[in-house]
C-alpha positions as CSV (number, residue, x, y, z in Angstrom):
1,X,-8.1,22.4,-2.2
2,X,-10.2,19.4,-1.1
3,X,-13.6,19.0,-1.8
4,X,-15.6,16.4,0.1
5,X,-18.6,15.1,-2.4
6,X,-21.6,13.9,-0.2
7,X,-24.9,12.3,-1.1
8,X,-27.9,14.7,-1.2
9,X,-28.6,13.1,2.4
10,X,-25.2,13.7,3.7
11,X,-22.5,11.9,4.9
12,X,-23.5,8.8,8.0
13,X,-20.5,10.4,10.3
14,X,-21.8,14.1,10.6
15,X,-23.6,12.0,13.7
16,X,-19.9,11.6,15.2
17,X,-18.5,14.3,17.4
18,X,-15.1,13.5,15.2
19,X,-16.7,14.4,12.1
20,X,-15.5,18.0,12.2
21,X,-12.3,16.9,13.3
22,X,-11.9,14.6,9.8
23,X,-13.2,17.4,7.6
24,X,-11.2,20.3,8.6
25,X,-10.7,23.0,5.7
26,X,-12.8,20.7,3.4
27,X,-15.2,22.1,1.1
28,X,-18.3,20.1,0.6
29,X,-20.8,19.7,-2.1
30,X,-23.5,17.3,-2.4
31,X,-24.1,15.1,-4.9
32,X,-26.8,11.9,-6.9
33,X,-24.0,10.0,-8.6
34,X,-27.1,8.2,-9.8
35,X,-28.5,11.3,-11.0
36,X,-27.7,11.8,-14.6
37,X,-28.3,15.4,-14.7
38,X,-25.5,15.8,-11.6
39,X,-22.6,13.5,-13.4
40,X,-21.5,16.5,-15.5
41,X,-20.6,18.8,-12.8
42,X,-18.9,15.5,-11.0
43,X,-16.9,14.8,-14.7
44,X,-16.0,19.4,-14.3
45,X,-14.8,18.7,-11.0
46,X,-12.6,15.6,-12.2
47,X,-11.6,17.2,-15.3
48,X,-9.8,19.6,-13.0
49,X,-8.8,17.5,-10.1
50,X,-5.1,16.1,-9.3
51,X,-6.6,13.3,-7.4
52,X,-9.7,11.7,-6.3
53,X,-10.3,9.6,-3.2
54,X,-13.2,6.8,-3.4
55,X,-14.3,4.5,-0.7
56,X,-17.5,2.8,-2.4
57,X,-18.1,-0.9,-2.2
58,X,-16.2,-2.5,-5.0
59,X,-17.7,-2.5,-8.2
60,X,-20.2,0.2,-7.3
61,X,-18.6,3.6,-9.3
62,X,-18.2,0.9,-12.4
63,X,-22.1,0.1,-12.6
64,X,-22.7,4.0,-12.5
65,X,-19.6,4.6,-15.2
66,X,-17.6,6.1,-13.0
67,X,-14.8,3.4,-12.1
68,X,-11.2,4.6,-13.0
69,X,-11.6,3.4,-16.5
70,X,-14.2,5.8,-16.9
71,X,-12.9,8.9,-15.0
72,X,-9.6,8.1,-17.2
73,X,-10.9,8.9,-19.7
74,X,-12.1,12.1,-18.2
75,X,-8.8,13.3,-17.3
76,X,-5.6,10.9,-17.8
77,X,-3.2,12.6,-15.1
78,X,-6.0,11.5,-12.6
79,X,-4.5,9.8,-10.1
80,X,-7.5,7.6,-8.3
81,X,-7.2,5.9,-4.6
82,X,-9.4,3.5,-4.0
83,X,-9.7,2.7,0.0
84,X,-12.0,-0.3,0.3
85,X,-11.8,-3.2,3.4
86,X,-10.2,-5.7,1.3
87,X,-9.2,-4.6,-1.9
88,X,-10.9,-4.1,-4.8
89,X,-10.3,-8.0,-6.1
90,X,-9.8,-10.9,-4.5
91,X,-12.3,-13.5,-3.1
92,X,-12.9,-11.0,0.4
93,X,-13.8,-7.9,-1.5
94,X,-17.3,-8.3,-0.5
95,X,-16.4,-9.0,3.3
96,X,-17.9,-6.2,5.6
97,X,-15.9,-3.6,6.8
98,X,-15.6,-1.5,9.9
99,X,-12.8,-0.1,12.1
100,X,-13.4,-3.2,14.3
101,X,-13.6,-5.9,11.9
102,X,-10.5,-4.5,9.7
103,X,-8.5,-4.7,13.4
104,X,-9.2,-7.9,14.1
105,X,-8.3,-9.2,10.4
106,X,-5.4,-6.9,10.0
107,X,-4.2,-8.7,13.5
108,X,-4.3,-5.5,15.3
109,X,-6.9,-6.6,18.3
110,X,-4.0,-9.6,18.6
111,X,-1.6,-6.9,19.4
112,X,-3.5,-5.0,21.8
113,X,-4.7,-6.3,25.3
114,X,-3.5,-8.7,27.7
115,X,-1.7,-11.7,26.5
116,X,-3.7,-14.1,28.6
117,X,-6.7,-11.6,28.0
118,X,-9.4,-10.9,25.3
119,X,-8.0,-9.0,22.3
120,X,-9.1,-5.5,22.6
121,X,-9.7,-2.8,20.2
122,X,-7.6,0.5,20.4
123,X,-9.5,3.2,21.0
124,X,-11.2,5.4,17.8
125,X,-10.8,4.2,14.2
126,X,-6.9,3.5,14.5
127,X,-7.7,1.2,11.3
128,X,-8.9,4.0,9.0
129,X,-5.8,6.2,10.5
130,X,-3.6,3.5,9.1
131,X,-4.8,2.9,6.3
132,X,-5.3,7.1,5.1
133,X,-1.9,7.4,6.3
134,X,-0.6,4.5,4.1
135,X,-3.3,6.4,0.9
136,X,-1.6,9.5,1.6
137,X,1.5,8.3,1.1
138,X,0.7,6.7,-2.0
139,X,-1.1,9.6,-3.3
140,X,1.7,11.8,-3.1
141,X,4.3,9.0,-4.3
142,X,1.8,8.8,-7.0
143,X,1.8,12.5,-7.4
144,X,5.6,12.5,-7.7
145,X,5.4,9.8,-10.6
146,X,3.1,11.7,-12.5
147,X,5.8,14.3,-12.7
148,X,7.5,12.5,-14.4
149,X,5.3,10.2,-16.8
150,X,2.6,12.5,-16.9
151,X,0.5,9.6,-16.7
152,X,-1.9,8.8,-13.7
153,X,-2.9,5.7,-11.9
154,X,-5.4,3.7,-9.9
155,X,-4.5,2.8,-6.6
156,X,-6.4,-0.3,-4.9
157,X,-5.7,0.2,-1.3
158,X,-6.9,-2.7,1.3
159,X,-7.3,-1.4,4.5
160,X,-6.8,-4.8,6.1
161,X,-3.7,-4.9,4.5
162,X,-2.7,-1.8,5.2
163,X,-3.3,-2.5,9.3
164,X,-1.3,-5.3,8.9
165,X,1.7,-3.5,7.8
166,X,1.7,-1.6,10.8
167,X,2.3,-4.3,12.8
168,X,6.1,-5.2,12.4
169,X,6.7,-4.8,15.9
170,X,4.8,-7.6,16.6
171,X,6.9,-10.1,14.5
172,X,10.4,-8.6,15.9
173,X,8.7,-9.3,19.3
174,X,8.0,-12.5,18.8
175,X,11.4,-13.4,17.5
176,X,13.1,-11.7,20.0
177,X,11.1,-12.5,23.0
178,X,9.7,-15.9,21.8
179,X,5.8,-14.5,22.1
180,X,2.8,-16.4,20.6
């Protein structure tokens, strides 16, 4: 069961027509993290959850005592993914991030288009794909550790990082065909 927590206003992307499409079989609730008379049904549904999946700015669930530390304590077989546009460290952790900026920086927009041409972004938010299909991943591998630790974990995922990884083919290429 997945349940998609929204703020009281709701979620920007219910203005996209993919929306539906990225919520499928979701339940939804809506929620004032802020709001101390909301956090204890949000520390109910952690209490009970396998996982949770964040993508706040960094810092941002720490200054409302929510970070991993916090929901650790909460439940320790919580396994946390954190999907943020450069990590949750590091000196570009404050660097804006959208599906445009994270291909250009994760070299994807390099890969794509004409090689005497302007880069050119692939159609839809092929960064995000990446990088939930990289989160899922670790979730799961995550999930499989737990079995046997019993312990959960924090995952900092980088989305810039995790378009990057995707491009392997470009590096064989230029090797093999002596590309720039």
């Amino acid at each position: 069961t997945v349940i998609k927590i929204e703020n009281p206003a709701g979620d920007p992307s219910r203005a996209s027509r993919l929306f539906n499409y990225h919520n499928l079989n979701k339940l939804g609730i809506t929620l004032d993290l802020q709001n101390p008379q909301e956090k204890p049904l949000f520390h109910t549904l952690i209490r009970n959850a396998d996982a949770s999946v964040e993508s706040f700015s960094p810092g941002h669930l720490e200054a409302l005592h929510l970070g991993y530390k916090d929901l650790r304590r909460i439940n320790p077989r919580l396994i946390t993914l954190s999907l943020t546009g450069f990590g949750q460290t590091g000196r570009k952790r404050a660097y804006h991030s959208c599906d445009s900026v994270l291909a250009a920086f994760g070299g994807q927009m390099h890969a794509s288009g004409i090689l005497t041409g302007k880069p050119r972004k692939l159609f839809g938010p092929q960064s995000c794909y990446a990088a939930s299909l990289f989160g899922a991943n670790a979730l799961l591998l995550s999930l499989r550790q737990r079995k046997i630790t019993g312990r959960g974990r924090h995952i900092d995922l980088s989305m810039q990082e995790a378009v990057a990884s995707t491009l392997d083919h470009v590096t064989i290429d230029y090797f093999q065909d002596g590309m720039t």
